[in-house]
C-alpha positions as CSV (number, residue, x, y, z in Angstrom):
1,X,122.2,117.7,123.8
2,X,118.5,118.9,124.1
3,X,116.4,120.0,127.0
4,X,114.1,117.6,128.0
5,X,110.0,118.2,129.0
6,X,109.1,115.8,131.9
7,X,105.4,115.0,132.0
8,X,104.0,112.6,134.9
9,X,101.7,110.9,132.7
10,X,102.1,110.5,128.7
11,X,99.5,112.6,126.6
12,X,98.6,114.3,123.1
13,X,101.1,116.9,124.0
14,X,103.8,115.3,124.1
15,X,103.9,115.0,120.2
16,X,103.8,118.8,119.9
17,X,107.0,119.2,122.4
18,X,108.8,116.6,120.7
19,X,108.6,118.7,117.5
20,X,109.1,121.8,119.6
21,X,112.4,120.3,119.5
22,X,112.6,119.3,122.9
23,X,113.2,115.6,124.2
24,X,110.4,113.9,126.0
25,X,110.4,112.0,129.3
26,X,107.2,110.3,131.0
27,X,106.3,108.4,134.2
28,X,105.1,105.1,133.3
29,X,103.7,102.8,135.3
30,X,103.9,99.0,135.8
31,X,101.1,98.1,133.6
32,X,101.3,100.8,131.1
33,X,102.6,100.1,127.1
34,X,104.2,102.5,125.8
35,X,106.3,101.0,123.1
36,X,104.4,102.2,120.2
37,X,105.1,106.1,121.3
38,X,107.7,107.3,119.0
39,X,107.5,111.0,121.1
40,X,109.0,109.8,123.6
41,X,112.6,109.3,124.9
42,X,112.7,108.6,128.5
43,X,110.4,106.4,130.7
44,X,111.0,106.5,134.4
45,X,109.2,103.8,136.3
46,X,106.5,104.6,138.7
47,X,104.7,102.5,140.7
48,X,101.8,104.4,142.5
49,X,100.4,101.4,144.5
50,X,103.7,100.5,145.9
51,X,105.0,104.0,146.4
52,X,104.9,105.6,149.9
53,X,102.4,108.3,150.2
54,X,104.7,111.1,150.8
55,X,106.3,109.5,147.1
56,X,109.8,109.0,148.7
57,X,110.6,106.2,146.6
58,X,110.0,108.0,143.5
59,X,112.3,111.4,144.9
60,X,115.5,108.8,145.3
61,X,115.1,107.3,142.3
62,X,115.2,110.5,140.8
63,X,118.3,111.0,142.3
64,X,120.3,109.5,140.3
65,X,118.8,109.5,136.9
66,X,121.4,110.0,134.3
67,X,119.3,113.2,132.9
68,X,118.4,115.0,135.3
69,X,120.3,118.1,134.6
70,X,118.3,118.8,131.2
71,X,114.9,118.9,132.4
72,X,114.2,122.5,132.2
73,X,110.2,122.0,132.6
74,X,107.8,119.6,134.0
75,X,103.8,119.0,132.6
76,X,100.9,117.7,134.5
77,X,97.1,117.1,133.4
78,X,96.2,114.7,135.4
79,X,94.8,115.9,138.8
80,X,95.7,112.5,141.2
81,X,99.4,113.3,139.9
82,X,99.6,116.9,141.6
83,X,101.4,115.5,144.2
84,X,104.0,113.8,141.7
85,X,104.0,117.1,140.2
86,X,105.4,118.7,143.1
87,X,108.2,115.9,143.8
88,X,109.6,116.2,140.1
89,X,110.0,120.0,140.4
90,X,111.9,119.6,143.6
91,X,114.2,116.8,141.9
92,X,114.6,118.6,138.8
93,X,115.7,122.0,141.5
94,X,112.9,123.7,139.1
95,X,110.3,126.4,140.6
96,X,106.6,125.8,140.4
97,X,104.2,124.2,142.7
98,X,105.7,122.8,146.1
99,X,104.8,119.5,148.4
100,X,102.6,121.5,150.4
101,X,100.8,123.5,147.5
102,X,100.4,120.0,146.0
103,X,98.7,118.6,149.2
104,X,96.2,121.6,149.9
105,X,95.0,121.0,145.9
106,X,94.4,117.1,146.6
107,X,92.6,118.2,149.7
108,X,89.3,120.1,149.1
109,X,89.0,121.1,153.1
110,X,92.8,122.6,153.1
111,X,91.8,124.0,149.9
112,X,88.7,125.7,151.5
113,X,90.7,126.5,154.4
114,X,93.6,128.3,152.9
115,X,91.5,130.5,150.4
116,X,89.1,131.6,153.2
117,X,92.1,133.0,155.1
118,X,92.6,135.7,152.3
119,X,88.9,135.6,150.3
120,X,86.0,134.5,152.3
121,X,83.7,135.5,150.2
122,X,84.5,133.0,147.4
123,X,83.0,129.7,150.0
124,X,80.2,128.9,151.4
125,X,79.6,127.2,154.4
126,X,81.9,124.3,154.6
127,X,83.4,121.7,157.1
128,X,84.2,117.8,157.7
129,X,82.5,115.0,159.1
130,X,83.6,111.5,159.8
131,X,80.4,109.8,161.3
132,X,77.2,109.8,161.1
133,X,77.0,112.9,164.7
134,X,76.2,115.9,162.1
135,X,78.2,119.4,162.4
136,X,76.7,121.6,164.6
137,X,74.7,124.6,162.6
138,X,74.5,122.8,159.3
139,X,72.5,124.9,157.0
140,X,70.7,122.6,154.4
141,X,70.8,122.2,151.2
142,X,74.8,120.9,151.3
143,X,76.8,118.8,149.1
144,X,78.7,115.6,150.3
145,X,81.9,115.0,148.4
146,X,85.3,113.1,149.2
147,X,88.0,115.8,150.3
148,X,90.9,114.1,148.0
149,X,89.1,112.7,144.6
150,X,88.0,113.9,141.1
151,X,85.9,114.1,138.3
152,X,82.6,114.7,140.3
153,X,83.0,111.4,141.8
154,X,81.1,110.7,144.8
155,X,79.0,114.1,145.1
156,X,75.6,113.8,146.8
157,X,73.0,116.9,147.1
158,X,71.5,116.5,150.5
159,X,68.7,118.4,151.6
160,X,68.3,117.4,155.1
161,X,69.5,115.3,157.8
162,X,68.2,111.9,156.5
163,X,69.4,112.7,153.0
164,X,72.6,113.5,154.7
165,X,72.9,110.3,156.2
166,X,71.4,108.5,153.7
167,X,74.2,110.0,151.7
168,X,77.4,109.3,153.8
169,X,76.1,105.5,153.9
170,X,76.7,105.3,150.4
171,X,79.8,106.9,150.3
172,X,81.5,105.0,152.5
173,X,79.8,101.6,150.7
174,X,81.1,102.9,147.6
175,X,84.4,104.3,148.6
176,X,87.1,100.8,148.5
177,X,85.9,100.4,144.8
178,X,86.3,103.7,143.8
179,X,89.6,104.5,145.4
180,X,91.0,101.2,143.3
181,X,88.9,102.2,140.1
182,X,91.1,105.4,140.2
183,X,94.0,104.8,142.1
184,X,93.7,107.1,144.6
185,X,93.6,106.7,148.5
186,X,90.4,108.6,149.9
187,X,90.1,109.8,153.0
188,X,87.4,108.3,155.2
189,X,85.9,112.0,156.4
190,X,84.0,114.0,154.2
191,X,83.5,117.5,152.9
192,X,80.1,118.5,153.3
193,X,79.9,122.4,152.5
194,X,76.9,124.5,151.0
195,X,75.0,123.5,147.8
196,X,75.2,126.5,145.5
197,X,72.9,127.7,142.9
198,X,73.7,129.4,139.8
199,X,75.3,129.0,136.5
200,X,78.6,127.0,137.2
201,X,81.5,127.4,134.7
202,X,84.9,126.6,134.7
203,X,88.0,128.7,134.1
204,X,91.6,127.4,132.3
205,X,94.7,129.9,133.1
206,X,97.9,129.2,133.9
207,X,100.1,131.4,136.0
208,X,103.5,132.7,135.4
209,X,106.5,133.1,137.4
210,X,105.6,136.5,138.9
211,X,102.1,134.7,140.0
212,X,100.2,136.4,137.3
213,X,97.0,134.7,136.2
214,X,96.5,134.2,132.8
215,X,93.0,133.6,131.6
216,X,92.7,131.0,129.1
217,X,89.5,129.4,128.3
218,X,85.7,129.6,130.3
219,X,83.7,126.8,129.5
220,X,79.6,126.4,131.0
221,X,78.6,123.4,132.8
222,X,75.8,121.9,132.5
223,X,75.5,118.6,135.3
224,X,74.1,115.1,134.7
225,X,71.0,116.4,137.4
226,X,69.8,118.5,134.3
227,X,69.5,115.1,132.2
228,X,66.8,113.6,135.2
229,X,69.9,111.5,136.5
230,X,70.1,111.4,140.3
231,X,73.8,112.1,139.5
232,X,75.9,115.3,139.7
233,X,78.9,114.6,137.0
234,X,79.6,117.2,134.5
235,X,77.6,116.3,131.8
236,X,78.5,119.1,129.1
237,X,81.1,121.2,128.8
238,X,80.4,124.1,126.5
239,X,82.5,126.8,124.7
240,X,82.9,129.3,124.3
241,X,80.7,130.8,127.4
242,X,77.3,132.4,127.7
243,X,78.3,135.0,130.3
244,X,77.7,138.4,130.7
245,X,81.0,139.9,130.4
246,X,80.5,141.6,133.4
247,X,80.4,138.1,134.9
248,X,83.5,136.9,132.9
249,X,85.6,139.5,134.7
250,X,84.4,138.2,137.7
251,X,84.5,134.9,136.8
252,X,88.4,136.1,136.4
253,X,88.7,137.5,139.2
254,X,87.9,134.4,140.9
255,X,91.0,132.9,139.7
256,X,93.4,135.3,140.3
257,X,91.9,135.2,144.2
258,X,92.4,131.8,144.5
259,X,96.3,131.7,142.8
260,X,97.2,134.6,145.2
261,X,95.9,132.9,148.1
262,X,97.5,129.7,147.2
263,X,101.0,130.9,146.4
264,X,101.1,129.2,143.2
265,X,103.7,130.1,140.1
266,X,104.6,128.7,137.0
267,X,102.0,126.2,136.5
268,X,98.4,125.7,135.2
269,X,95.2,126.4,137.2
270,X,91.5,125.5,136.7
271,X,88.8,126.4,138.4
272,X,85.1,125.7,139.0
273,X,82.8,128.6,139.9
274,X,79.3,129.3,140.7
275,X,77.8,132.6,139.2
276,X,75.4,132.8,141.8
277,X,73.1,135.9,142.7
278,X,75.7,136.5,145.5
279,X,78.4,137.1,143.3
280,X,80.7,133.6,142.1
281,X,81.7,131.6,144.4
282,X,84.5,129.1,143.8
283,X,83.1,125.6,143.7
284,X,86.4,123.3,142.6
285,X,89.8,124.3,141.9
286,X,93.4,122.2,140.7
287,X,97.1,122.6,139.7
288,X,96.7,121.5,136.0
289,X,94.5,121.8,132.6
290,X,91.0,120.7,133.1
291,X,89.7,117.6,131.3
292,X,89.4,118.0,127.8
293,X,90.2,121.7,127.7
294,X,93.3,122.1,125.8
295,X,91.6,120.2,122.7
296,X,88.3,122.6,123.2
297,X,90.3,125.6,123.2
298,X,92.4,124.6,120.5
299,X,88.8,123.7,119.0
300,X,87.2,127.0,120.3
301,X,89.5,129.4,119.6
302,X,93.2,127.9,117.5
303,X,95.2,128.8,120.9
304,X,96.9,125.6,123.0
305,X,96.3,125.6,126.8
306,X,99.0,123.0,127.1
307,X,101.7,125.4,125.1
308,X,101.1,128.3,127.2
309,X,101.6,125.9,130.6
310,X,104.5,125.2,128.8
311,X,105.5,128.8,127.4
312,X,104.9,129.9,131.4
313,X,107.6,127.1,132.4
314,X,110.1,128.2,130.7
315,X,109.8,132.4,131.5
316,X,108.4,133.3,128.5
317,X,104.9,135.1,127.8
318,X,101.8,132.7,126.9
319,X,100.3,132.9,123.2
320,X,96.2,132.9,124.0
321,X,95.3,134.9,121.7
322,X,92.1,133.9,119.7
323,X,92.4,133.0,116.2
324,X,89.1,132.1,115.0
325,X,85.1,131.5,116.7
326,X,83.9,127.9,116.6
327,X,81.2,126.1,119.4
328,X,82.5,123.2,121.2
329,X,80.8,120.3,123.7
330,X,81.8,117.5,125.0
331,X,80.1,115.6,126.6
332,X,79.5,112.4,128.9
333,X,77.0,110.1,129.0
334,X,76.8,107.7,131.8
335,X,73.8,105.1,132.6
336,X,70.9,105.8,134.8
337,X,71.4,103.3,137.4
338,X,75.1,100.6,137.7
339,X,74.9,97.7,135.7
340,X,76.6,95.5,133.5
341,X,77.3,97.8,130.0
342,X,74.8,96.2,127.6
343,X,74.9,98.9,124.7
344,X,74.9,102.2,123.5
345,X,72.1,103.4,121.6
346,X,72.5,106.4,119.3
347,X,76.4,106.7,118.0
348,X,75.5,106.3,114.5
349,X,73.2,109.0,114.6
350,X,75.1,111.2,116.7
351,X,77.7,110.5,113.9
352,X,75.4,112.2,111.6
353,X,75.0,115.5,113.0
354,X,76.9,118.5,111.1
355,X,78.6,119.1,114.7
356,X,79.8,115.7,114.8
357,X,83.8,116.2,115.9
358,X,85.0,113.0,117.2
359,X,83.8,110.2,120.1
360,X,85.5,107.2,121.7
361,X,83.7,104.6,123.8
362,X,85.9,103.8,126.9
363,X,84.6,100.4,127.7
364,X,83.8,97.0,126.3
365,X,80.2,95.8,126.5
366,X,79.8,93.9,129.9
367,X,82.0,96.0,131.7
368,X,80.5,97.5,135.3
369,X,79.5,100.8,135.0
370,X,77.1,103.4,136.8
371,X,76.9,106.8,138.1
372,X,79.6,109.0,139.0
373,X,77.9,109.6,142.6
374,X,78.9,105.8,142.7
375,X,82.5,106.1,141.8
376,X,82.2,105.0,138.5
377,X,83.9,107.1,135.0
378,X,81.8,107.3,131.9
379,X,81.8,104.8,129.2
380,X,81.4,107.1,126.4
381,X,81.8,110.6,125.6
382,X,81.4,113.1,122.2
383,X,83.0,116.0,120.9
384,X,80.8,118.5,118.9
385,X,82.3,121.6,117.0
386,X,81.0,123.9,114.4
387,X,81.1,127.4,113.2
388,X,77.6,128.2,113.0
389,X,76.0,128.7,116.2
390,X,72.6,128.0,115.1
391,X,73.5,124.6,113.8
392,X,75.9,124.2,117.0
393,X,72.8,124.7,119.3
394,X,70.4,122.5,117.6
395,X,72.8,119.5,117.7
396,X,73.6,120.2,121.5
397,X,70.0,119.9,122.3
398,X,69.7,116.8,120.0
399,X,72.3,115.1,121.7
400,X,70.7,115.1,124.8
401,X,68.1,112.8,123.8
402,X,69.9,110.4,121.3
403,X,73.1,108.1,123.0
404,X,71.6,106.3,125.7
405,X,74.0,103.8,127.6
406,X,72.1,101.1,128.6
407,X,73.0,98.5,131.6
408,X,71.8,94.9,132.7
């Protein structure tokens, strides 16, 4: 019989394991159809509303699952799964990130907490706050962001007491909607920490059993602010980096900081840093592949992200070697203010430029959308790619200006 490759959510990869020769298993949840997947073999029902938050339910039923015994590895790219994550490697009796490792990643004050016991000098300032009485010695400009969500989601620049309140106001009007957009309970106090400057990148790696880092991919960052959008998402992603590679070794570094102080083996970890004049300073950090990452290093470069998570699951060495040089973005576009989705302007064209990978429009006109500071996920995103980086650059700054998504 063949070992199996649990993944708590189904995805692109799965194909590639199943022709790894593998079998596949998924959690699927109540709503989800999944019938047309011939790559996988095993669904196991998951119900994240229902399930207790310390995912008992899903740990008995686990229990007695009639293949148990042939998981040998378990995949996560989805960051409000960590926690599943965790529970299927305890079930399975594999090795890889625990409950607790799990919690700190879903937590960005325990995050901040436990790295600063080991590396200081990667935070800022940074504490809670639960009401509107502000911490004591607050040193503005800060950012406001939920402790436990994602994708930018919810992140305010405040630049002084009023904007701080202002700020915490519209969190906590916008929080019921967005913890049921994204099925994730948020935590009524904040993170408010300081607002860095710099150039922010990310970093893809994933760690082996030993705990060493293996870099993968560095991407730039370039936020929805830099668009005129009183919005922080991350509106580009863009490979392969612009770094010094003085600051890619520290950028690096960074990484390997924060695994060490985290504990964390076997599994994938990506990171957001500020390059500031300071030296970086570590801005985001999770247990998985970032958003979009595996396809732009594929992209980027011919190596998988997702095959050398896997590769580091099962003991061996990871393949990330680069094959070839291309120039990847992708990139989100969300509207300037919430609204009913009324159209998008510019696809065709955007369809014409030479960079033009793929896109794919997420939702129907007349659906509610808006910012990301309001808890909302963007209707449309594009993929760029080419060789030249002349051609590459012109159709990055292009599509800027052309897809507007327009609300009423």
């Amino acid at each position: 019989m063949k070992n199996i490759v649990f993944f708590t959510g189904v995805q692109r990869f799965c194909r590639s394991v199943k022709d790894l020769g593998f079998e596949v298993a998924t959690l699927a949840e109540p709503d989800e159809d999944l019938s047309s997947r011939t790559d996988l073999d095993y669904l196991v029902a998951y119900d994240p509303v229902n399930d207790s938050e310390d995912l008992a339910g899903l740990a008995e039923a686990l229990k007695s699952w009639p293949q148990r015994d042939r998981v040998v590895a378990v995949l996560n790219r989805r960051e409000r799964r960590v926690l599943e994550h965790a529970v299927l490697l305890a079930s399975f009796g594999l090795t890889g990130l625990n409950l607790h490792q799990a919690q700190v990643f879903r937590d960005k004050y325990l995050m901040r907490r436990t790295v600063d016991v080991r590396y200081p000098e990667l935070n800022g300032q940074f504490t809670t706050m639960a009401g509107p009485e502000p911490p004591p010695d607050l040193r503005f400009p800060v950012a406001l962001k939920p402790r436990n969500l994602f994708k930018s989601i919810l992140i305010y620049k405040c630049r002084n007491m009023d904007e701080l309140t202002s700020a915490l106001t519209r969190f906590q009007e916008a929080l019921p909607l967005a913890a049921r957009r994204h099925g994730v309970p948020i935590r009524d106090s904040v993170l408010v920490e300081t607002w860095l400057e710099g150039q922010e990148v990310a970093l893809d790696s994933v760690v082996d059993g030993s705990g060493r880092v293996w870099p993968g991919l560095i991407t730039d960052l370039k936020s929805g602010a830099a668009l005129g959008h009183d919005d922080y998402h991350v509106y580009a992603r863009i490979s392969p980096t612009e770094l010094s590679d003085q600051d890619q070794a520290a950028v690096k570094e960074v990484n390997a900081k924060v695994a060490a102080a985290l504990g964390i083996k076997n599994v994938a970890l990506h990171s957001d840093i500020m390059v500031t004049p300071h030296g970086p300073k570590l801005v985001e950090t999770g247990a998985r592949i970032g958003g979009y990452r595996s396809e732009m290093a594929e992209l980027t470069y011919g190596f998988s992200l997702d095959a050398a998570n896997l590769s580091v699951c099962l003991g061996r060495e990871p393949d990330l070697t680069q094959k070839f040089l291309r120039h990847t973005a992708v990139l989100e576009y969300f509207p300037p203010r919430p609204g009913k989705l009324r159209v998008i302007t510019g696809l065709d064209r955007i369809k014409e430029l030479p960079s033009f990978y793929r896109l794919k429009q997420r939702m129907d006109l007349g659906a509610a959308v808006g910012l990301a500071g309001d808890g909302y996920r963007c209707p449309v995103f594009v993929i760029l790619n080419h060789a030249n980086r002349d051609v590459f650059k012109a159709d990055l700054a292009a599509a800027e200006h052309l897809v507007k998504v327009e609300v009423a």
